[in-house]
DRENLUMMI-887264 format. One record per residue (C-alpha): x negated, y negated, z; chain. Coordinates in pm, 1 decimal, padded with zeros to 6 digits. Example, Ala and Ser with C-alpha at 12.3 -4.5 7.8 and 13.67 -1.06 7.14 Angstrom:
% residues 2
> X|Y|Z|mol
> -01230.0|00450.0|00780.0|A .
> -01367.0|00106.0|00714.0|A .
END
This chain:
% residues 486
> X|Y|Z|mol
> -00638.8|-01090.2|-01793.9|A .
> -00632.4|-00731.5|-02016.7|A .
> -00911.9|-00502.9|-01916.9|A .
> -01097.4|-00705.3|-01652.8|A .
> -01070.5|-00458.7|-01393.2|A .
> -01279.9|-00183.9|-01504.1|A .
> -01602.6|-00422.9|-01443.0|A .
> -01486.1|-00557.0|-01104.7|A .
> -01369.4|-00250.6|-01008.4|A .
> -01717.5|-00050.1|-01070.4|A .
> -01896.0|-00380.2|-00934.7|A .
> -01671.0|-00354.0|-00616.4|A .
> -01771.2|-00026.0|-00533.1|A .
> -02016.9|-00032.2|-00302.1|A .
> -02300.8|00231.1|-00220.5|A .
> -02171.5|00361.7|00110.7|A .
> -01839.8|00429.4|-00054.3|A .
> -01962.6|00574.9|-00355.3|A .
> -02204.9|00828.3|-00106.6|A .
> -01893.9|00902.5|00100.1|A .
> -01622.8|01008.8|-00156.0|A .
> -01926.7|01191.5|-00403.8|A .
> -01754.0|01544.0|-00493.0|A .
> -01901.2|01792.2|-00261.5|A .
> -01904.2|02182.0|-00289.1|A .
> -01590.7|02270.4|-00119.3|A .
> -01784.3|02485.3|00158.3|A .
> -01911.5|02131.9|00226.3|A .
> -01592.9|01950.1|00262.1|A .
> -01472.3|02270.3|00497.3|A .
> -01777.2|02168.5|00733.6|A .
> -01733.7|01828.3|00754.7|A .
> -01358.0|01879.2|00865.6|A .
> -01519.8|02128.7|01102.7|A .
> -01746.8|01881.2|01226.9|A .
> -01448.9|01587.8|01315.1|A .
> -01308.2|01872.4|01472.7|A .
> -01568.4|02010.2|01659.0|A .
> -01652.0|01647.3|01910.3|A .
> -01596.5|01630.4|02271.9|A .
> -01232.4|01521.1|02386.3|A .
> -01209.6|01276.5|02638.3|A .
> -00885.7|01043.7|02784.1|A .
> -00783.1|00711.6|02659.2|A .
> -00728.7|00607.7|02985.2|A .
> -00524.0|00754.2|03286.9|A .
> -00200.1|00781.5|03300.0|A .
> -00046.9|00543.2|03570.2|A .
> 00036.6|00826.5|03901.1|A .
> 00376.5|00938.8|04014.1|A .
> 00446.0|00807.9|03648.7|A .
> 00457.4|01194.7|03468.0|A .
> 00329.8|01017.5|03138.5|A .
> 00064.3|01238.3|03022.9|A .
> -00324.9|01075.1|02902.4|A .
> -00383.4|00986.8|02560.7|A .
> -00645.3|01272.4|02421.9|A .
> -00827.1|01231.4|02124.4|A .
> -01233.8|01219.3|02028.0|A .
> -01497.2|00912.9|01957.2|A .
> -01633.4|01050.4|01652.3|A .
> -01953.1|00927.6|01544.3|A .
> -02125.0|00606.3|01752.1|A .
> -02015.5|00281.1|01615.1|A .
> -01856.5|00434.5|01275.6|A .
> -01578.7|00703.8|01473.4|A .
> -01384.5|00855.8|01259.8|A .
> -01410.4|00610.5|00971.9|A .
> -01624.6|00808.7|00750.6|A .
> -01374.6|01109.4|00832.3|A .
> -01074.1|00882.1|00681.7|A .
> -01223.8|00773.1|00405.2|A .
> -01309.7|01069.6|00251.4|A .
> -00957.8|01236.3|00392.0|A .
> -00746.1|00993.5|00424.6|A .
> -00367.8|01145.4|00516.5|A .
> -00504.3|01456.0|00537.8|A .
> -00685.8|01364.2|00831.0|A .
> -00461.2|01185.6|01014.4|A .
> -00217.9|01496.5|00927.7|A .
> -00487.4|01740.8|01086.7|A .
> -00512.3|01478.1|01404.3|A .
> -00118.1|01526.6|01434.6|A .
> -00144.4|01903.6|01434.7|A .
> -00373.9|01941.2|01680.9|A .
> -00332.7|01665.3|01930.5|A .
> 00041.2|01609.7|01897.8|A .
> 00258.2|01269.7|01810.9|A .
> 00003.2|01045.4|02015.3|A .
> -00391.2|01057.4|02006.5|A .
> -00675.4|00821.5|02017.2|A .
> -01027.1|00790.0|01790.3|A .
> -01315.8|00652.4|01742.7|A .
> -01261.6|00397.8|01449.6|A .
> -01352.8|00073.7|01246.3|A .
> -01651.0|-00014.5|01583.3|A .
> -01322.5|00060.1|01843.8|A .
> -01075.9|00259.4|02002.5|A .
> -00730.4|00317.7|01810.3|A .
> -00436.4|00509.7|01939.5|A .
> -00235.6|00726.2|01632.0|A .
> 00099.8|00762.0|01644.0|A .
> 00251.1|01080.4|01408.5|A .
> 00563.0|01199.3|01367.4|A .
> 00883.3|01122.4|01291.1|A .
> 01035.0|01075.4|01669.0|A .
> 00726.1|00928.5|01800.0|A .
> 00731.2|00659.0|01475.1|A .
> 01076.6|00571.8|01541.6|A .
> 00986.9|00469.7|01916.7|A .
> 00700.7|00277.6|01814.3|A .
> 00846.7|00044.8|01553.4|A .
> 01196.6|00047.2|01690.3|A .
> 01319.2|00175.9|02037.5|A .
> 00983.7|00002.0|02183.8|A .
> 00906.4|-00264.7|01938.3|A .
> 00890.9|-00507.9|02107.9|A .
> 00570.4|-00390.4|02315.7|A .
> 00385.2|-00400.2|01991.8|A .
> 00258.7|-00722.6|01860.4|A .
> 00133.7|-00679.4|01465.8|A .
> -00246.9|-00774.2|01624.2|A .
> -00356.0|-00484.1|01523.3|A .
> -00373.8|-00603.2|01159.7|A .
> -00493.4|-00891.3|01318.0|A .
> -00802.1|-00746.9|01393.1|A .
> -00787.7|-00551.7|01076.7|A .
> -00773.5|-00844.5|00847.3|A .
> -00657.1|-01158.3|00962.3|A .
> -00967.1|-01357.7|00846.4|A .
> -00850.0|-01261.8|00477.8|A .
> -00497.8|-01257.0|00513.8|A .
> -00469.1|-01476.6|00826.3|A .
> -00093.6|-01607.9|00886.2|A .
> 00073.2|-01337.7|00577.3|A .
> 00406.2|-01235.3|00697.3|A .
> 00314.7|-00906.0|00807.3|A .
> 00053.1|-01059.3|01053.2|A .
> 00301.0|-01226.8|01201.2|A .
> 00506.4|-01117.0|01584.7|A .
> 00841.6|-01146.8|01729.6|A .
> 01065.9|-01463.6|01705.4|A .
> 00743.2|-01667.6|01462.0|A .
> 00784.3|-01347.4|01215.7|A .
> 01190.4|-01348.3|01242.4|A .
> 01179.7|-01711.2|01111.2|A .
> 00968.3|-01662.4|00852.3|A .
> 01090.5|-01373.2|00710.7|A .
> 01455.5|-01577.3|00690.1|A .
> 01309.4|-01873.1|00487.0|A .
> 01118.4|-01596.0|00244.6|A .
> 01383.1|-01387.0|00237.9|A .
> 01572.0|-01635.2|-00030.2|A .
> 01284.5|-01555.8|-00296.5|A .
> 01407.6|-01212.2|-00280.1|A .
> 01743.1|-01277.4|-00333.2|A .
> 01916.6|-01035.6|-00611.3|A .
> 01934.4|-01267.9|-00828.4|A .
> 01564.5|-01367.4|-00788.8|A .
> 01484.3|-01053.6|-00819.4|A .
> 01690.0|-00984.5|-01165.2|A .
> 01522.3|-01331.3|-01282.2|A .
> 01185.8|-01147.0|-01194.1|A .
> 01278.6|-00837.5|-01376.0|A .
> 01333.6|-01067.7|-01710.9|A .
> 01008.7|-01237.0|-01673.5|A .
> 00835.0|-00942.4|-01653.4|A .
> 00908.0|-00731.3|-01918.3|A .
> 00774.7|-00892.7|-02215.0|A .
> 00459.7|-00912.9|-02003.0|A .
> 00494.0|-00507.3|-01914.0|A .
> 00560.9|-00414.2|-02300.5|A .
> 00315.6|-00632.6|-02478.1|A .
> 00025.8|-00502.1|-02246.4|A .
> 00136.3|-00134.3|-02251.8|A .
> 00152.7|-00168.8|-02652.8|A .
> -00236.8|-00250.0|-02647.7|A .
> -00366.9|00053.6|-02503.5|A .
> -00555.4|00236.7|-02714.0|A .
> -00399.6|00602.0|-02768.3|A .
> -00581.0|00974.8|-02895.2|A .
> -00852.0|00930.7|-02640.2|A .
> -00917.1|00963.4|-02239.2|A .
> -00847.2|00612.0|-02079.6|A .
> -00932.9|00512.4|-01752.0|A .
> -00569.6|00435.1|-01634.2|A .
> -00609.0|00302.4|-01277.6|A .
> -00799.4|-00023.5|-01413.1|A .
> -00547.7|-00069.8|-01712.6|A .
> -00264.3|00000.1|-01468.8|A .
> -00436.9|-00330.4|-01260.1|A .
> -00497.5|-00569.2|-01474.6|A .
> -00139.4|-00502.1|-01589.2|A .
> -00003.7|-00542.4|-01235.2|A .
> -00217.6|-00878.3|-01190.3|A .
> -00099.1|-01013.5|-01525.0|A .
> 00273.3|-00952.7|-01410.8|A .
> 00195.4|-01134.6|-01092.7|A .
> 00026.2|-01418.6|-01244.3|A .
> 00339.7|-01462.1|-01470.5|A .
> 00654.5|-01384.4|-01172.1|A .
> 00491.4|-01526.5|-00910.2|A .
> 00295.1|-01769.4|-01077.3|A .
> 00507.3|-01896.8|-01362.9|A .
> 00204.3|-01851.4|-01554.0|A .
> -00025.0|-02090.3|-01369.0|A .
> -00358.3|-02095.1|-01353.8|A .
> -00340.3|-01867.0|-01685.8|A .
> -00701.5|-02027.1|-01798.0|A .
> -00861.8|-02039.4|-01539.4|A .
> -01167.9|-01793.1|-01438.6|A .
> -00957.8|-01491.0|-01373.3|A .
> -01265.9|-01301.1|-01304.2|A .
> -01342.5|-01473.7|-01021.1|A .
> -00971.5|-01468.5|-00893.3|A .
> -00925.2|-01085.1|-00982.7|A .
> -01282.8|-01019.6|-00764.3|A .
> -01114.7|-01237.4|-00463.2|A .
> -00820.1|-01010.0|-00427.5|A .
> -01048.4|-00668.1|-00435.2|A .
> -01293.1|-00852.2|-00198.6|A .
> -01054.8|-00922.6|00066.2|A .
> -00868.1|-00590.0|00094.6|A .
> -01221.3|-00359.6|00080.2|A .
> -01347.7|-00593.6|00348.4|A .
> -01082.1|-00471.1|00679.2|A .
> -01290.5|-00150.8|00652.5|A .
> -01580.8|-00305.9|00690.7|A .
> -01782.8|-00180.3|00998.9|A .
> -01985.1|-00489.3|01051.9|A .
> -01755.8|-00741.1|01112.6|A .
> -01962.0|-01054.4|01077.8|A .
> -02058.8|-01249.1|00771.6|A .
> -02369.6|-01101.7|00722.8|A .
> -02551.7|-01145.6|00376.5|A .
> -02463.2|-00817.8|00153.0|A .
> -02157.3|-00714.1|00379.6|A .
> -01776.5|-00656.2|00264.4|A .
> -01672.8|-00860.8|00558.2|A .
> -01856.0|-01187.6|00376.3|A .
> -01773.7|-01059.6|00015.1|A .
> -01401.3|-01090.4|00176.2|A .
> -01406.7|-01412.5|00392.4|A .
> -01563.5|-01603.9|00044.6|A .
> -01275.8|-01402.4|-00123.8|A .
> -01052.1|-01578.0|00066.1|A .
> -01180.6|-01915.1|00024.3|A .
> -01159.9|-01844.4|-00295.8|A .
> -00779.1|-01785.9|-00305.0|A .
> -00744.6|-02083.9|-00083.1|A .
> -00845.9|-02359.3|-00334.1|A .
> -00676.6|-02140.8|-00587.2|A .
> -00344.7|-02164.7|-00472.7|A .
> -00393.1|-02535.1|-00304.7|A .
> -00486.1|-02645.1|-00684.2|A .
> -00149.7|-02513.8|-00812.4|A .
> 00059.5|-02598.1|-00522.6|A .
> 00187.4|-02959.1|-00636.3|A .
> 00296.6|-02801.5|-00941.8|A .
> 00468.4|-02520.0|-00770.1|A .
> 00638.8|-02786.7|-00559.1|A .
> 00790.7|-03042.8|-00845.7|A .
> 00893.5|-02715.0|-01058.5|A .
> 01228.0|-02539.9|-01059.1|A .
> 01065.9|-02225.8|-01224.9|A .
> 01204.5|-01900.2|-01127.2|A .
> 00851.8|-01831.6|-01025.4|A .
> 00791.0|-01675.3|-00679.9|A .
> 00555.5|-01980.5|-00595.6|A .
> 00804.6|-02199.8|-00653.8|A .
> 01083.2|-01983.5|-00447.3|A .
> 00845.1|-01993.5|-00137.0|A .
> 00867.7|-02386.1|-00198.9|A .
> 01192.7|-02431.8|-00208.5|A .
> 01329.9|-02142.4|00004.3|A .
> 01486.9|-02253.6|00329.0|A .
> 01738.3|-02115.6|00546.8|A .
> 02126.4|-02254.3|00609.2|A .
> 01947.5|-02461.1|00961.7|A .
> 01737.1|-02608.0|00682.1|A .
> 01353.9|-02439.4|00795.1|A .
> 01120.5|-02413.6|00554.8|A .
> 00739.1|-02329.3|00517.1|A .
> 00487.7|-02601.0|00519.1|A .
> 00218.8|-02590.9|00245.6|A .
> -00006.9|-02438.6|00460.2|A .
> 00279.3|-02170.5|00504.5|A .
> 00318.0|-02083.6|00124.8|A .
> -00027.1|-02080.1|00073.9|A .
> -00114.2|-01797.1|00340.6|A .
> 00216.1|-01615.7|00214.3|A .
> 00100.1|-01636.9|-00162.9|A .
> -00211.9|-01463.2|-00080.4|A .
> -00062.1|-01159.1|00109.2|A .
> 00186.7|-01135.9|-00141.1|A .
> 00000.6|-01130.8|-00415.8|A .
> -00212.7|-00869.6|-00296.6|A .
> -00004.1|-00659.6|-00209.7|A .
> 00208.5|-00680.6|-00482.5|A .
> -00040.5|-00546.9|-00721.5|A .
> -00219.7|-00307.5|-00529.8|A .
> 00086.8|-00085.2|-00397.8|A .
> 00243.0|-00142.1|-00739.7|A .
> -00054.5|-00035.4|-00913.1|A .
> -00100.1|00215.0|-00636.8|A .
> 00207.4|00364.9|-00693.0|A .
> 00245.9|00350.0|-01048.9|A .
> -00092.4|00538.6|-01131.1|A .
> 00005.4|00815.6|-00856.2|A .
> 00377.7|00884.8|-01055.7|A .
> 00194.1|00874.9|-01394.4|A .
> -00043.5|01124.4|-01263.6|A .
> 00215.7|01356.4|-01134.7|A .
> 00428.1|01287.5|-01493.7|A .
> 00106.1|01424.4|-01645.0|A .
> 00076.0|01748.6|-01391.2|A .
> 00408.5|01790.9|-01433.8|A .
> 00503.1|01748.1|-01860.4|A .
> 00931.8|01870.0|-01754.3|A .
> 00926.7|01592.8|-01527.8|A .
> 00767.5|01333.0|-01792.6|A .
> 01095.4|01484.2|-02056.7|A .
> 01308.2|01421.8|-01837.9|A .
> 01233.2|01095.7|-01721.0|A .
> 01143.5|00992.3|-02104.0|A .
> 01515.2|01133.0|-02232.8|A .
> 01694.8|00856.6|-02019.1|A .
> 01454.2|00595.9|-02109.1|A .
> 01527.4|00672.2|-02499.9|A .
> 01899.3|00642.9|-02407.1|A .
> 01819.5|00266.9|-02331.4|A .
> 01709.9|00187.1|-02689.4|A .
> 01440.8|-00052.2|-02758.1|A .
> 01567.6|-00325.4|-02586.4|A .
> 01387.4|-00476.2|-02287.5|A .
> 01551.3|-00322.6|-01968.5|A .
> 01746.1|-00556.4|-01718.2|A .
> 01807.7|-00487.9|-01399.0|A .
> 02116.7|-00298.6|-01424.8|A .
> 01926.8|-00064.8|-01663.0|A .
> 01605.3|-00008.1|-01485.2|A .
> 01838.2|00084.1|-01161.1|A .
> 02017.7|00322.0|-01395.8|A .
> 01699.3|00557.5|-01465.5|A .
> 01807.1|00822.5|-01157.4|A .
> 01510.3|01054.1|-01301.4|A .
> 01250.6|00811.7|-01251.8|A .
> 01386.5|00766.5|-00902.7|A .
> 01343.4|01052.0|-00764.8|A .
> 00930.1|01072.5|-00958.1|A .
> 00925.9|00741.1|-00734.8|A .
> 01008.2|00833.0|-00433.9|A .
> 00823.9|01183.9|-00407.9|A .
> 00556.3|00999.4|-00559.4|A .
> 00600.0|00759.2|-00242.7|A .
> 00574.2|01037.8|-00029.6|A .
> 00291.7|01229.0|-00161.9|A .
> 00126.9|00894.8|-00188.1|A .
> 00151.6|00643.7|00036.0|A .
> 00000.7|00323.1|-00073.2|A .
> -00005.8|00181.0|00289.3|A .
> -00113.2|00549.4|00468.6|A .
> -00103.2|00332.6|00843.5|A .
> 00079.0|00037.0|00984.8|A .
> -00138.9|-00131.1|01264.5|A .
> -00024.5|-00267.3|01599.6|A .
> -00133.9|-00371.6|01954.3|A .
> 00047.0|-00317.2|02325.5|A .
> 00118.9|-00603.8|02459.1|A .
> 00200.6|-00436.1|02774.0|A .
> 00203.7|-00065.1|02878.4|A .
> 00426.3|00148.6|02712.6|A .
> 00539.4|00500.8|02684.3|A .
> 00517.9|00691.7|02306.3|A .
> 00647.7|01045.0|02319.7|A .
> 00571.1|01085.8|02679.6|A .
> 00255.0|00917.8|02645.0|A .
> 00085.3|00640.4|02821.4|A .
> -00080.2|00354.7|02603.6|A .
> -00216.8|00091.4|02811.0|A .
> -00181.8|-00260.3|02709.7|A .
> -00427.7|-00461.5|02463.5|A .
> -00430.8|-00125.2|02263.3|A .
> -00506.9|-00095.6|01878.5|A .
> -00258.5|00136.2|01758.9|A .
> -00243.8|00302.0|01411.0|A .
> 00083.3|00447.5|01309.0|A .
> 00054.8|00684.5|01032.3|A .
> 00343.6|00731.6|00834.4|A .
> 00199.2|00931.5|00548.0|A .
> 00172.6|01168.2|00817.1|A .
> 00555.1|01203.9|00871.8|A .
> 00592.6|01309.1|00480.1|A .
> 00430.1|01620.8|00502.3|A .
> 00616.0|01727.3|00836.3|A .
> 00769.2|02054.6|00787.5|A .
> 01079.1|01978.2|00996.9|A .
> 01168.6|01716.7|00717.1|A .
> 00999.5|01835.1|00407.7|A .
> 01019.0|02237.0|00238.7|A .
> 00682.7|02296.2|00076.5|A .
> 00554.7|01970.4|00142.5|A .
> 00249.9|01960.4|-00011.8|A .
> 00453.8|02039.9|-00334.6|A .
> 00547.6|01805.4|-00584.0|A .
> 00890.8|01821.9|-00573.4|A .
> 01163.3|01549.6|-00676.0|A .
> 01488.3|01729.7|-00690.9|A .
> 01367.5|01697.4|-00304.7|A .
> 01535.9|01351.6|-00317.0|A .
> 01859.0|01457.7|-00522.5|A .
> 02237.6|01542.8|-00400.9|A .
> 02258.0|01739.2|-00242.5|A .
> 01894.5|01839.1|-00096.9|A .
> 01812.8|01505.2|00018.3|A .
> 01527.4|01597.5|00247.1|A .
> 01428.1|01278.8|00324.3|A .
> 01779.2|01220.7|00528.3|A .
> 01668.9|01484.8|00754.9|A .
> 01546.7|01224.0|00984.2|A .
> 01504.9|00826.8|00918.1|A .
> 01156.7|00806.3|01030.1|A .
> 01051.3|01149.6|00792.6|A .
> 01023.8|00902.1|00475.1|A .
> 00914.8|00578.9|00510.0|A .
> 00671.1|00470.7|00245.5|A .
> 00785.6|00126.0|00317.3|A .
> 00743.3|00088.0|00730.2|A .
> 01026.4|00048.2|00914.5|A .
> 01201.2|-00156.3|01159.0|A .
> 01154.2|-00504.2|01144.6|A .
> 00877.0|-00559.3|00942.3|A .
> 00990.9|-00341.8|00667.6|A .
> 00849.8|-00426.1|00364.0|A .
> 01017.4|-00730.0|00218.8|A .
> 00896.8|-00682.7|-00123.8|A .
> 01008.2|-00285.2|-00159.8|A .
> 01294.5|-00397.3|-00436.3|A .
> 01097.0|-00558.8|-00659.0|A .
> 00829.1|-00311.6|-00633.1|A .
> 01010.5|-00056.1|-00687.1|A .
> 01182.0|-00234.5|-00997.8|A .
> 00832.3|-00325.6|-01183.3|A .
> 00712.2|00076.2|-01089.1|A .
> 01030.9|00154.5|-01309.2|A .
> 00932.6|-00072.3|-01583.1|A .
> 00571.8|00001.9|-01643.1|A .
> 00659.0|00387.4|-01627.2|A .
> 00989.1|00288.2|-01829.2|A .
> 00780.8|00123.5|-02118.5|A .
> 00489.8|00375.7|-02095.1|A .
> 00764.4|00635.1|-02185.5|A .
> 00899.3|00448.7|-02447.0|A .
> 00548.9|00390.3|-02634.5|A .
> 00365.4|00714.6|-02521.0|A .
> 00295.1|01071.0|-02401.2|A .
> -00024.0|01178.7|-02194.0|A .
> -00192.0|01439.4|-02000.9|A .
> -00465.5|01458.7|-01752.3|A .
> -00753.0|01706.6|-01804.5|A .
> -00716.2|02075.4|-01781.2|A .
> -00770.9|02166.6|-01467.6|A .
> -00794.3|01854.1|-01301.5|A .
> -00671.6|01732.7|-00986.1|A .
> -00714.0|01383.7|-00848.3|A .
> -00900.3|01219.0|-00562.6|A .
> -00849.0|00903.8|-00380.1|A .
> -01092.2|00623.8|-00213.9|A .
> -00897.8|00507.2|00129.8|A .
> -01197.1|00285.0|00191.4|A .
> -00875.2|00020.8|00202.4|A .
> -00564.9|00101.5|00040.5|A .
> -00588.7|00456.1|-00177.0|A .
> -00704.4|00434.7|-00524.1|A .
> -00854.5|00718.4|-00746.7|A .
> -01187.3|00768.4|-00722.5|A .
> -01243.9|00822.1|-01081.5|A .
> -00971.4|00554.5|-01209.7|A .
> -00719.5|00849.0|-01334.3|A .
> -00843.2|00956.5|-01708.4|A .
> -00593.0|01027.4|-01886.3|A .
> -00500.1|01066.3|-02259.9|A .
> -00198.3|00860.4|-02400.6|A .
> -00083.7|00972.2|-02733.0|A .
> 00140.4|00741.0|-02928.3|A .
> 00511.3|00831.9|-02985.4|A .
END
């Protein structure tokens, strides 16, 4: 699967995208804040009387399109600017709707804990449910509790150290392949990596001949399609790029599900088949098959994510990259186990600023299922509700200098991000926490770990990165950087 990615990644990007996130003279970029901030604001709805809630304000934003044009090009930093001036709770215009933003670390805390349960996880529903439809984090109350037991045994520790051995010869043979002494485009290397990894943890190597193209264009189709505006199949439109995505991944993993089923590979496909809880549940085939899709997307893309963002900040920041490379030399050549990748305190403290400077998932979505109060707020029922966590990391009663890259930040005995349990969560929180935040965290370690190990690189002078959140955030330019062979 090396160096597919660069091709469906420049085929994937579409014109509207490509217009949106063009660099712009900076006086430009000031105006167009200026304009998002400059529209009427209106009420969500009133707040019930006698009840002392206050109204939801916030602002429509463009007709049909809202705000969408202003997150894409923005991303955090607009839903950071929404949180200073409107407070915790606001509404906008977005994705041809209404959705209500929660900010904040006390506000956050309410939504997806104190008041759970009068959010349903509809809102992704209406995000992306005909690409993702019946993935774990799709899923509500009791139906997601059961399902998150059963898959809960393919993330086992000792799953996860048998993951950890499968994927390292994958990680250091790829890494050892890049070509070194000029500027690479690191984002696409960085994915096809990340999807080979999958193909051979979760897939036991499966499917390995197949037409990965086709496969690797699915999984890009399907997350670029929830921020599609037209939400119909229409010929030419992300939404239908993603819904053939998905019937694409369908067959895919039906094909390879007998297999997955008579194996005893240490495989994640196979632990979804075989996982079931001490009352004997289990998931159906329809079950694993909806669950392999979700996971495997979002395996790759926050890892990838993730891994480009540290690697870019390594590069900003060449005391960082020593430091980090000094106690992967101390390992020696051999290929790292789990023991030894948890070991590498530098590279967790890169991680987790890196988390909070860069959130792969920037919102978690939700819907009332009944009227509730959010910081003093009324939402009324059937609400879409965004809640922006990337906004919490920069909040200056958590975080000193925030927009600073800064990972002593996370060290004895600073630790900033225990100044409140909602100021850092890169991972959501509550109950649909992110299931998968071990092992992503471990194969983050080991890509950076082996990069270390084989190379030194730098960004250009001068430069400073930008990111698409047309989905998930990626760098606009795929990261060049220039590797240099120890």
């Amino acid at each position: 699967m090396t160096n597919l990615f660069p091709r469906v990644i420049t085929k994937r990007r579409d014109r509207l995208s490509s217009l949106l996130l063009a660099p712009l003279p900076s006086r430009w970029d000031a105006a167009l804040r200026e304009a998002s901030d400059r529209w009427p604001v209106y009420e969500l709805a009133p707040a019930p009387e006698g009840s002392g809630l206050k109204p939801v304000q916030g602002t429509a934003g463009l007709p049909l399109l809202g705000h969408t044009v202003d997150y894409i090009r923005f991303g955090s930093d607009f839903t950071r600017a929404r949180y200073r001036r409107f407070g915790p709770v606001s509404w906008m215009g977005a994705f041809g709707t209404k959705v209500v933003a929660v900010a904040g670390p006390e506000a956050t805390q309410e939504a997806l804990t104190t008041k759970a349960r009068s959010f349903s996880q509809d809102g992704w529903t209406y995000l992306i449910d005909a690409f993702f439809h019946r993935g774990l984090m799709l899923m509500s109350f009791d139906e997601h509790k059961m399902h998150r037991r059963i898959m809960q045994e393919a993330f086992t520790r000792d799953r996860l150290a048998g993951y950890v051995d499968q994927l390292g010869p994958t990680v250091e043979a790829n890494i050892q392949g890049w070509t070194a002494g000029t500027s690479n485009r690191l984002y696409p290397l960085l994915k096809s990596l990340t999807l080979d990894v999958a193909t051979d943890v979760f897939m036991a190597g499966r499917g390995g001949n197949e037409d990965t193209d086709a496969i690797n264009d699915a999984f890009v189709s399907t997350v670029r399609a929830a921020s599609s505006i037209v939400r119909i199949p229409l010929p030419g439109t992300r939404w239908r790029a993603g819904v053939r995505g998905r019937a694409v991944l369908e067959a895919y993993f039906a094909q390879h599900l007998p297999a997955a089923r008579e194996g005893q590979d240490g495989d994640l496909f196979a632990g979804l088949c075989h996982a079931q809880t001490a009352e004997g549940d289990a998931f159906t085939d329809e079950d694993v098959i909806n669950h392999m899709i979700f996971l495997m997307m979002a395996a790759h893309d926050t890892s990838t994510i993730t891994t480009a963002a540290a690697a870019y900040f390594l590069a900003k920041h060449p005391a960082w990259q020593e430091q980090a490379r000094a106690e992967s030399d101390r390992l020696g050549d051999r290929t790292p186990n789990i023991v030894d990748l948890e070991s590498l305190a530098t590279l967790d403290l890169v991680i987790k600023e890196t988390l909070r400077l860069v959130a792969p998932v920037p919102i978690v979505m939700r819907k009332t299922v009944e009227d509730v109060e959010i910081a003093g707020s009324h939402i009324p029922a059937d609400t879409l509700v965004a809640v922006a966590p990337a906004a919490n990391h920069f909040d200056e009663s958590c975080w000193t200098d925030p927009d600073t890259f800064d990972p002593g930040r996370f060290s004895e005995p600073r630790r900033e991000d225990q100044h409140h349990r909602f100021g850092w969560i890169p991972f959501g929180g509550g109950v649909h926490k992110c299931i998968g935040l071990h092992f992503g965290t471990l194969e983050v370690k080991a890509i950076l770990h082996q990069m270390l190990r084989t190379y030194s690189w730098t960004v250009p002078d001068g430069y400073e990165v930008r990111w698409d959140n047309t989905s998930l955030p990626i760098p606009v330019d795929g990261l060049p950087v220039t590797l240099e062979r120890r």
